[in-house]
N, C-alpha and C positions, 0 to 999 in steps of 0.2 A: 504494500500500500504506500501512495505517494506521503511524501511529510511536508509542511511550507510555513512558514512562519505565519502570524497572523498578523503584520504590517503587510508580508507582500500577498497574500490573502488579500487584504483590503484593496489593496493598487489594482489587481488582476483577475476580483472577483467571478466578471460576467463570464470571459474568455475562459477561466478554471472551469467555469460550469458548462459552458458550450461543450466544454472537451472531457469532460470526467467520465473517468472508467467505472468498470464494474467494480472494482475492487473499492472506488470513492478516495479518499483524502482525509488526514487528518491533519488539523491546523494544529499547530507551537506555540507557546508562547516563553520566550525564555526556553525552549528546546524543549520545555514538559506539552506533553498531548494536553489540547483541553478543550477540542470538537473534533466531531466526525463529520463529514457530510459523505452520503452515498446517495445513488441514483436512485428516485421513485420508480419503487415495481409497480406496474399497469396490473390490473387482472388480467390474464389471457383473454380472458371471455369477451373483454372490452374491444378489442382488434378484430373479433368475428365483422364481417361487414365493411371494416375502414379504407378497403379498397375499391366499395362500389365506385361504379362513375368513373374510376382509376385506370382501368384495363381493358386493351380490346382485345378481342378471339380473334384471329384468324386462322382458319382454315376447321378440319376436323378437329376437334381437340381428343376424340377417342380414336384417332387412326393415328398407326407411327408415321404413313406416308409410304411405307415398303409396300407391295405388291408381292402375295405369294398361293402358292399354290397348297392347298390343305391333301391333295390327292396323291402327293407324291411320296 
């Protein structure tokens, strides 16, 4: 897990959060831990749906595109 003081915390907040791993960040003060921040977990269930509107199909989506012969 990353460590940062919490002066440059302050300087670099928004950018830290744009970029924060799964693992999160904990802030220093004086080199002792004295916050964590990690990333809000979503419920799964919440993403069902989030890409209507998002995607188009083209072509068969149940055929690979190969041509073959089941007789042989």
């Amino acid at each position: 897990m990353k460590t940062i003081g919490a002066a440059r915390f302050k300087e670099r907040c928004l950018a830290l959060l744009d970029r924060l791993g799964p693992d999160g960040l904990v802030i220093t003060k004086h080199g002792k831990p004295v916050a964590r921040v990690l990333p809000y977990e979503e419920d799964p269930a919440s993403l069902i749906g989030s890409l209507r509107n998002e995607l188009k199909i083209k072509g068969d989506i149940m055929s690979t595109g190969v041509r073959w012969d089941a007789e042989r």
